[in-house]
TIGUDREN-286608 format. One line per 4 residues: number of its first residue (from 0); for each residue x, y, z of C-alpha. Coordinates in Angstrom, 1 decimal, always signed. Example, Ala and Ser with C-alpha at 12.3 -4.5 7.8 and 13.67 -1.06 7.14 Angstrom:
% residues 2
0 = +12.3/-4.5/+7.8; +13.7/-1.1/+7.1
END
This chain:
% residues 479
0 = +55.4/+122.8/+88.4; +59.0/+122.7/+89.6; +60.0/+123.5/+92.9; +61.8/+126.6/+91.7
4 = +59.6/+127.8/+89.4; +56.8/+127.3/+92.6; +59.1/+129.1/+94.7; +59.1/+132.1/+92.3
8 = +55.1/+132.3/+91.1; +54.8/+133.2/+94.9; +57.2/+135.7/+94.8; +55.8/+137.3/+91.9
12 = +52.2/+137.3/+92.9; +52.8/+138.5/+96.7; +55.1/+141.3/+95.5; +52.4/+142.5/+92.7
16 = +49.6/+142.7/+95.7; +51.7/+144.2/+97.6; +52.9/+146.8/+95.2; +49.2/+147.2/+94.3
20 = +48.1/+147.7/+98.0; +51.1/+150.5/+98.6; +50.2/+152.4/+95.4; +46.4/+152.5/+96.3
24 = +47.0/+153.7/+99.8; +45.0/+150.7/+101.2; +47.6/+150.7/+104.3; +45.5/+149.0/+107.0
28 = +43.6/+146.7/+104.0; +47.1/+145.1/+103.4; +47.5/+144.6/+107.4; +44.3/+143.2/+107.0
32 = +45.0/+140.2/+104.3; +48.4/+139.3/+105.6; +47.1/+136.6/+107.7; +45.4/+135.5/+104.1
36 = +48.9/+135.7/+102.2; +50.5/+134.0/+105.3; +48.0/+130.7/+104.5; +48.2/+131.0/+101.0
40 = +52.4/+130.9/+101.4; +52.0/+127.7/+104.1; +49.5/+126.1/+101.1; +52.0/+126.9/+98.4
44 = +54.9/+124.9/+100.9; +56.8/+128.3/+101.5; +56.3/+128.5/+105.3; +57.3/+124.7/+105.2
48 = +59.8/+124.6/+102.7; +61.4/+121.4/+103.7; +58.1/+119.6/+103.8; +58.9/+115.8/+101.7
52 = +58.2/+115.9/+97.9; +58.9/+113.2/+95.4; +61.7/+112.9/+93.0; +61.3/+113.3/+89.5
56 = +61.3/+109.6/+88.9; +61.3/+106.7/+91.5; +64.8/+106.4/+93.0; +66.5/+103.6/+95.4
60 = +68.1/+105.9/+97.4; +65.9/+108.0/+99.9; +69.1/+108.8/+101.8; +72.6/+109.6/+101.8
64 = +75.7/+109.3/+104.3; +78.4/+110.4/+103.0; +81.7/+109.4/+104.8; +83.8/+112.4/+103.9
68 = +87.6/+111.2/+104.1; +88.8/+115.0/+104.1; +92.7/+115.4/+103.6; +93.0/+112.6/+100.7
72 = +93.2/+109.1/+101.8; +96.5/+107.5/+100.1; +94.7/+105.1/+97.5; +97.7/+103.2/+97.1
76 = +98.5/+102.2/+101.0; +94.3/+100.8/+100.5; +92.2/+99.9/+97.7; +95.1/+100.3/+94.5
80 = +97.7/+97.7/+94.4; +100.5/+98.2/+92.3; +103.1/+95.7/+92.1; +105.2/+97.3/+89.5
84 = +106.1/+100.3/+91.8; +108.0/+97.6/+93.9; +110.0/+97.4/+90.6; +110.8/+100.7/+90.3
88 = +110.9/+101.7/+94.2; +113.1/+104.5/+94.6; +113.5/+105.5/+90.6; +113.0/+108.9/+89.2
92 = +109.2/+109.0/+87.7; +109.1/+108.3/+84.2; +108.9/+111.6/+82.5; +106.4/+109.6/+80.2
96 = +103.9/+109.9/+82.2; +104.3/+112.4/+84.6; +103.6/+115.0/+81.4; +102.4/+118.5/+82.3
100 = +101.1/+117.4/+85.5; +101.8/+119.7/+88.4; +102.1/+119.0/+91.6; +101.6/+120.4/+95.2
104 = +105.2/+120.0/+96.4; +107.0/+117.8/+95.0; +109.2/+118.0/+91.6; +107.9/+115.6/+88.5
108 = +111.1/+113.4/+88.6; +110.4/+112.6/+92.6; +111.6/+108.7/+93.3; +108.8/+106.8/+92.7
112 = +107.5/+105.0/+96.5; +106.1/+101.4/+96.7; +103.4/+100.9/+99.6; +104.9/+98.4/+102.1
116 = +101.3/+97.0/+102.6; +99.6/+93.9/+101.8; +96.8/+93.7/+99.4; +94.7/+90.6/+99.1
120 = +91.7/+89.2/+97.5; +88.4/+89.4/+99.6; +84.7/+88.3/+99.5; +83.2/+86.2/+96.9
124 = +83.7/+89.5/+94.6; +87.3/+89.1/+95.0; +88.4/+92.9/+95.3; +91.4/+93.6/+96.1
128 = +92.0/+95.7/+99.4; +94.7/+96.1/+102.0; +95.5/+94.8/+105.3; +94.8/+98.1/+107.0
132 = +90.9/+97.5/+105.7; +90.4/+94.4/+107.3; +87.3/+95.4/+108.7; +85.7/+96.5/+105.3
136 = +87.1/+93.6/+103.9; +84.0/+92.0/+105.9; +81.3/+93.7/+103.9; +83.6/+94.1/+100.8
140 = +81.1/+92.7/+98.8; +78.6/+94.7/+99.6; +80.4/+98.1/+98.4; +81.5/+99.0/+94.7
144 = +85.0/+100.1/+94.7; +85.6/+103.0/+92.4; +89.3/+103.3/+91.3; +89.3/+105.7/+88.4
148 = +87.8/+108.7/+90.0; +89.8/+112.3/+88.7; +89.4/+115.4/+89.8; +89.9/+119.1/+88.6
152 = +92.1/+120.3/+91.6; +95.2/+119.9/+93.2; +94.6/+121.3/+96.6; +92.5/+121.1/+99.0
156 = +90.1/+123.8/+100.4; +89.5/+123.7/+95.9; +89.5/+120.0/+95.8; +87.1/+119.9/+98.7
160 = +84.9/+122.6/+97.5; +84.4/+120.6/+94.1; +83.9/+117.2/+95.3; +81.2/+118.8/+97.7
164 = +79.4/+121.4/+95.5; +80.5/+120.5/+92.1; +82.6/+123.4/+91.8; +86.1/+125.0/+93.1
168 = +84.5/+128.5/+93.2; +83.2/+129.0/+96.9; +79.4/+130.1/+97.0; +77.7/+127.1/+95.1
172 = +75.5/+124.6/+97.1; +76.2/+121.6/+98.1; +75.0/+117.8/+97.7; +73.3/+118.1/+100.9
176 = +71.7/+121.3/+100.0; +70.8/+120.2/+96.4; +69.4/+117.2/+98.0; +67.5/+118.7/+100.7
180 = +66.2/+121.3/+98.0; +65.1/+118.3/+95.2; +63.6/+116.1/+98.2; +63.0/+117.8/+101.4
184 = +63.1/+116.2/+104.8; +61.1/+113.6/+106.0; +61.7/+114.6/+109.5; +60.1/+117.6/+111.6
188 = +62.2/+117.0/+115.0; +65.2/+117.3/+113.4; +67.4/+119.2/+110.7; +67.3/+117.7/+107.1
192 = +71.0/+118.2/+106.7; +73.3/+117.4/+109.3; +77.1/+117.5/+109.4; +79.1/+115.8/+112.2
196 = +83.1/+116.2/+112.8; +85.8/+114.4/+113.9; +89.7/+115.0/+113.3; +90.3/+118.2/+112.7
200 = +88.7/+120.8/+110.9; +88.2/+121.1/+106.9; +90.3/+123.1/+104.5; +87.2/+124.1/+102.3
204 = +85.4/+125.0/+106.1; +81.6/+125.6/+105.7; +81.7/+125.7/+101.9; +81.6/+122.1/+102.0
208 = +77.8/+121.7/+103.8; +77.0/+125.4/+102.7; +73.7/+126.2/+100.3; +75.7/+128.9/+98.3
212 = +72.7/+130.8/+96.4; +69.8/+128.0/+97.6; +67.6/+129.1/+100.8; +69.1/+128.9/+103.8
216 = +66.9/+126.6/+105.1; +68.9/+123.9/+102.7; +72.1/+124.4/+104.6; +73.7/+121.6/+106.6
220 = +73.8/+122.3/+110.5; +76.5/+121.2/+112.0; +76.6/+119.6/+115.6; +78.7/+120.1/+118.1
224 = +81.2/+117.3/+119.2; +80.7/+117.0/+122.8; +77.8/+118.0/+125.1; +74.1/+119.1/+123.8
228 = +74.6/+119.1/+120.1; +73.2/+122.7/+119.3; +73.6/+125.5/+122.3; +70.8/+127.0/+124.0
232 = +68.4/+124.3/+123.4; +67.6/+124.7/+127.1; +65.3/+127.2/+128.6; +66.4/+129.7/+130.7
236 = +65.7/+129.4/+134.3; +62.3/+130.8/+135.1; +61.0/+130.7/+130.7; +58.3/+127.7/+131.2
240 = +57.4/+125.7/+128.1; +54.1/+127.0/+127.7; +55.5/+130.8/+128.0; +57.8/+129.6/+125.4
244 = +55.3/+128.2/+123.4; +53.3/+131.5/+123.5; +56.3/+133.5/+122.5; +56.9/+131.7/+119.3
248 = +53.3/+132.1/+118.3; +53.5/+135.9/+118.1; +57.1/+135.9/+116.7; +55.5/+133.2/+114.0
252 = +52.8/+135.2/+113.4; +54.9/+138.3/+113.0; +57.0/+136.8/+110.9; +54.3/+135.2/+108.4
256 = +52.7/+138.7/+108.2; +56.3/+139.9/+107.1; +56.3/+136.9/+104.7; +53.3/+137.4/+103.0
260 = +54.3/+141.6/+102.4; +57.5/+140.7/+101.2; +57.8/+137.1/+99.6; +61.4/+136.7/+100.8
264 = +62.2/+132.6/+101.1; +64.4/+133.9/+103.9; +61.8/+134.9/+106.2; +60.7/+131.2/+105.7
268 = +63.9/+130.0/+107.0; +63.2/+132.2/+109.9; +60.2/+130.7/+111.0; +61.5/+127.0/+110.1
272 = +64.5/+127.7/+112.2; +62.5/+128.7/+115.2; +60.4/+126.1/+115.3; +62.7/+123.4/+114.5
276 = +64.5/+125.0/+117.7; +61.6/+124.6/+119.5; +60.9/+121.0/+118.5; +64.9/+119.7/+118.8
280 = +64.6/+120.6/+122.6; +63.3/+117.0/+123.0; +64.4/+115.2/+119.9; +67.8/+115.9/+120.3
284 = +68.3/+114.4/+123.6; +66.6/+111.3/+122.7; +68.8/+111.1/+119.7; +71.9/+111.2/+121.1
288 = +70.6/+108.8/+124.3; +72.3/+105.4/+123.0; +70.7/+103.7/+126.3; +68.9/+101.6/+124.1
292 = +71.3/+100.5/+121.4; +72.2/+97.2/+122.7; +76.1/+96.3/+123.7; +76.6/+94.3/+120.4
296 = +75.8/+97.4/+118.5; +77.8/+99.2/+120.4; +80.8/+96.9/+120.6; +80.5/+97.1/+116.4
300 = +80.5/+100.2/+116.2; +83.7/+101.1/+118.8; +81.4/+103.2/+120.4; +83.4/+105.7/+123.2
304 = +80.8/+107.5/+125.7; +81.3/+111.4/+125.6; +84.4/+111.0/+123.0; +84.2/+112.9/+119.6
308 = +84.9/+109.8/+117.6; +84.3/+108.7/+114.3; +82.9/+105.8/+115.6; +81.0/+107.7/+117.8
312 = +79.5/+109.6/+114.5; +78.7/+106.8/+112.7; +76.4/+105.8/+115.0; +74.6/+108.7/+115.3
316 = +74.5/+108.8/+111.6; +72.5/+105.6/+111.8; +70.4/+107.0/+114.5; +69.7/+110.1/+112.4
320 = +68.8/+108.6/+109.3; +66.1/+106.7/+111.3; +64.3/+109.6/+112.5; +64.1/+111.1/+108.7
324 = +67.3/+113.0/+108.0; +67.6/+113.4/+104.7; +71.4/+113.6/+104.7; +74.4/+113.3/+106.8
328 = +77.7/+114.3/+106.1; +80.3/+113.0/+108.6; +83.5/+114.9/+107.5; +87.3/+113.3/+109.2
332 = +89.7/+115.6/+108.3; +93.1/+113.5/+109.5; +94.5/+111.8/+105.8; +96.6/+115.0/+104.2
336 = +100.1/+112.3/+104.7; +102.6/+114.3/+103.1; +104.8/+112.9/+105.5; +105.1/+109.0/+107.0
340 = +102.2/+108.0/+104.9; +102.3/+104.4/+106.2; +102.2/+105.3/+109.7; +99.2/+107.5/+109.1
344 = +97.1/+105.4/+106.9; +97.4/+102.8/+109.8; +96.3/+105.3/+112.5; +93.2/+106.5/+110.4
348 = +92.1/+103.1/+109.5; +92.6/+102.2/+113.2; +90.1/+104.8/+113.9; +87.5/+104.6/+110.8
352 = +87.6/+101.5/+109.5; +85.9/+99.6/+112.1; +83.2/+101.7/+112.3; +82.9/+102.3/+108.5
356 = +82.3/+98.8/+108.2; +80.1/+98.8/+111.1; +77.6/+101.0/+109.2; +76.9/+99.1/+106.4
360 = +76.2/+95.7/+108.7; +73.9/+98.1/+110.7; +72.5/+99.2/+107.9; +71.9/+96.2/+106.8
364 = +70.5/+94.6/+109.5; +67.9/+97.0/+109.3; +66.4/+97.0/+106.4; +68.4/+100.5/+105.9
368 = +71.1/+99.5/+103.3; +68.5/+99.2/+100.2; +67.5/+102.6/+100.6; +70.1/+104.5/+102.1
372 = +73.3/+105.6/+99.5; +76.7/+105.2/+101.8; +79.6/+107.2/+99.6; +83.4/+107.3/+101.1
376 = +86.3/+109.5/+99.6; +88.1/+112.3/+99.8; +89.1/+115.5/+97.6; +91.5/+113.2/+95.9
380 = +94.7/+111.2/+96.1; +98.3/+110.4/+96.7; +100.8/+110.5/+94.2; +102.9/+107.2/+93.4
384 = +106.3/+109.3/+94.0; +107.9/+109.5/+97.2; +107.7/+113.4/+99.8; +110.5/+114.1/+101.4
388 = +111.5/+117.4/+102.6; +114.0/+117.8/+105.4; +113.3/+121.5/+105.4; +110.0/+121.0/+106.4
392 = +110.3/+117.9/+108.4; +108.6/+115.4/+105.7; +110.0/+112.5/+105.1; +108.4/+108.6/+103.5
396 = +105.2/+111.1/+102.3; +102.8/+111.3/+99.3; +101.7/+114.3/+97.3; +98.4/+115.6/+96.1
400 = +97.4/+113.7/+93.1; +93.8/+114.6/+91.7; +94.1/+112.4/+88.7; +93.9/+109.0/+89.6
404 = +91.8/+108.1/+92.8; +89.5/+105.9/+94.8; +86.2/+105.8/+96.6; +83.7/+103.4/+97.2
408 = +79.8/+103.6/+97.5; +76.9/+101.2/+99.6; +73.4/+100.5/+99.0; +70.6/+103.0/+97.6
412 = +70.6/+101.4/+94.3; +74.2/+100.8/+94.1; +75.8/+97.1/+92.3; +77.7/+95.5/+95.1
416 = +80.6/+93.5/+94.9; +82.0/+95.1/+91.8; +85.3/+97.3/+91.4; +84.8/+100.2/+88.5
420 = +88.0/+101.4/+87.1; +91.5/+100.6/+86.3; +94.8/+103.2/+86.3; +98.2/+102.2/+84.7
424 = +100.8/+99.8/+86.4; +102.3/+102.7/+88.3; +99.2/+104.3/+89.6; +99.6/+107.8/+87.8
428 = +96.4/+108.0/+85.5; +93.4/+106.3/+85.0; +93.1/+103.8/+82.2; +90.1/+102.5/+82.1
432 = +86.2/+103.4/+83.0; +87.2/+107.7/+84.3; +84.8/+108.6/+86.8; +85.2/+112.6/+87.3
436 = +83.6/+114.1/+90.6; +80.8/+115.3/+88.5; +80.2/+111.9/+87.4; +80.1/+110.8/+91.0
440 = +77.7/+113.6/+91.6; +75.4/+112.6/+88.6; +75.3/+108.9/+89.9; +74.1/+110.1/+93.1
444 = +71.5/+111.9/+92.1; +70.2/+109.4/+89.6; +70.2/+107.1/+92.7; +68.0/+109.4/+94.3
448 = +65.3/+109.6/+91.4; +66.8/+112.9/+89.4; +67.8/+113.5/+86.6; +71.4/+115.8/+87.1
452 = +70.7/+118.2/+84.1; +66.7/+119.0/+85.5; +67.6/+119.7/+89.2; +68.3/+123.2/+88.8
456 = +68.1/+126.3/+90.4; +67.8/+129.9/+88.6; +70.4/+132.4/+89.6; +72.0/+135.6/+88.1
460 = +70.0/+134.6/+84.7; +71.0/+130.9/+84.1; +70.2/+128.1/+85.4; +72.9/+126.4/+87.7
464 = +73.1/+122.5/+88.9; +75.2/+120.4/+91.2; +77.2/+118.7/+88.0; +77.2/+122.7/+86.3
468 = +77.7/+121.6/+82.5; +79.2/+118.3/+82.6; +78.5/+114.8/+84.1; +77.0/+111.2/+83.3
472 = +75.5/+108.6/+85.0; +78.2/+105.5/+85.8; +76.0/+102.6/+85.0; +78.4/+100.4/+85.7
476 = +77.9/+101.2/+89.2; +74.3/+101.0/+89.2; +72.5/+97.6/+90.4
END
């Protein structure tokens, strides 16, 4: 039996008892066998329902980070070299292939813009990245470089939205959800889903770690960036432990009895939320305590005491992961360059590339790589012709461009050391191996151990997924 259809059964059989109980006037008998209902829901997983289940088949991955690059990282200042545009720097675009492409703010016939940055040949794999990476450039061959990656939309709280939920249309779940939903957590101290921020905030806001028509219990919890990670984790003056303790036990209680009359997976939520609460007032201290982590680690990592760094957030990543978190989503919202793209590619690589390339050398080190699935990207990326806009202060920019993009991907399963995908000499379209979001998304999960067209979830009479109708496996990218 599925998780859904689980889910469901139980629904079904507690509201048929307790139609039955109200129609025969039983009244107190239905007080009575709540407690009973209450144990029969814990048994059937609904008063735990991130306990850990398997996937549908064995997968590398357990895990996933995924390094969100929110604002579109210019692929052409960092992982796609195009000579040719040195050619042709300055020169309307060719008609040819601009086509029917819109575009954000710029016209079609915009002067095309060669990237003043070096690109070289790293590792033994010999991919091809640019001096602003020359961090990553250390563990290039353990990454796959995707450079054909496409997209459906041109802007970004809808470009966001469908790279994390497989769909522009707000109100789906997303990969963490799906994921938190197919596997569960492995850890009871802390959430299954966490997001952590740095730059500034998302254009597709909550949407991107939401659970749209999932539970809420799959939803991503976002901490804070400074201070204790979740409010009120601390007692008020005078509320001892053990009163607390005795205080959840009757609101748990209450709440199972309200569980078992109504069979609404939201009451389940409830009672996971409180006593995750409960539990995170001393595992979320010791989480973010890096006492222990020793100065090399540190060092690697860039890490800045009490700063809201994406450094800072990669360790704790690392750290999470550890204690069971299913999934982490670190979001940097600091790339949308539509002006002085060069000078902003080098101030975002100043701050993420060390520690980017940190994580996967701690990961490794660890034993943490095989298992865990690293992805990095954004909603899309930068467009071969030149922004400039004196009206609105842009000047040496790049547009949106959602056909032709990269990402790359660590461990979990994933072939290191190879580079998927190929666009044309001018970097407009993709030429060679297209890798659409949903086929990112359907790599992912089969990483995992599912199957993208069985992990679904029933809702306004059809069955929805995170790839929705479309999607395949990349097996070039698997190892």
């Amino acid at each position: 039996m599925t998780r859904e259809q689980e889910i469901r059964k139980l629904s079904q059989q507690l509201l048929q008892r307790r139609h039955f109980l109200r129609d025969c006037g039983v009244g107190v008998g239905s007080m009575a066998l709540a407690s009973l209902f209450a144990r029969q829901s814990s048994a059937a997983g609904y008063a735990n329902p991130l306990r850990a289940r398997p996937p549908q088949f064995p997968g590398k991955a357990k895990r996933v980070i995924f390094l969100f690059m929110a604002g579109a990282p210019s692929q052409l200042e960092l992982f796609d070299h195009k000579p040719m545009l040195a050619r042709y720097d300055g020169k309307p675009a060719p008609a040819s292939l601009v086509g029917d492409q819109m575009y954000a703010f710029i016209k079609p016939d915009a002067a095309l813009f060669a990237s003043p940055f070096k690109f070289a040949k790293k590792g033994e794999s010999g991919a091809e990245l640019s001096e602003a990476l020359p961090q990553l450039a250390e563990v290039v061959d353990d990454i796959a470089i995707v450079r054909s990656m496409v997209t459906d939309a041109f802007n970004h709280a809808p470009g966001q939205v469908l790279l994390n939920t497989g769909s522009q249309q707000f109100g789906r779940p997303s990969m963490g959800a799906w994921l938190t939903y197919g596997l569960g957590s492995e850890s009871e101290n802390l959430p299954a889903f966490v997001v952590l921020s740095s730059g500034g905030g998302t254009s597709g806001g909550s949407a991107n770690w939401g659970c749209g028509f999932l539970p809420t219990v799959y939803q991503g919890v976002p901490f804070r960036r400074t201070g204790d990670p979740i409010l009120s984790l601390a007692n008020p003056r005078g509320m001892s432990a053990a009163m607390q303790r005795e205080s959840l036990d009757t609101l748990k209680h209450m709440n199972e009895m309200h569980l078992a009359t109504m069979g609404d997976p939201e009451i389940a939520t409830r009672i996971n939320s409180f006593e995750m609460a409960f539990r995170m007032q001393s595992s979320a201290p010791e989480l973010m305590d890096v006492s222990k982590e020793s100065k090399a680690t540190l060092d690697m990592y860039g890490y800045e005491p009490g700063k809201p760094s994406f450094a800072n957030n990669c360790l704790l990543a690392r750290r999470l992961i550890e204690r069971g978190v299913r999934f982490v989503q670190l979001c940097h919202e600091a790339w949308d360059h539509h002006s002085e793209v060069v000078k902003g590619v080098k101030g975002q690589t100043a701050l993420t590339d060390r520690p980017a390339a940190a994580l996967i050398k701690d990961l490794k080190q660890r034993g943490l790589l095989e298992d865990t699935l690293v992805i990095w990207g954004g909603e899309f990326g930068r467009t071969p012709m030149v922004e400039s806009n004196p009206e609105a202060e842009r000047s040496m920019g790049r547009d949106h461009h959602p056909t032709a993009f990269s990402m790359w991907l660590a461990g979990g399963g994933v072939r290191p050391g190879v580079t998927v995908g190929r666009t044309d000499d001018l970097g407009f379209h993709v030429v060679e191996d297209k890798v659409h979001v949903h086929d990112l998304h359907a790599t992912a999960l089969h990483l995992l151990g599912f199957d993208h067209t069985k992990l679904t979830f029933r809702f306004q009479g059809r069955d929805f997924r995170l790839t929705d109708v479309e999607g395949n496996v990349v097996k070039k990218l698997l190892a």
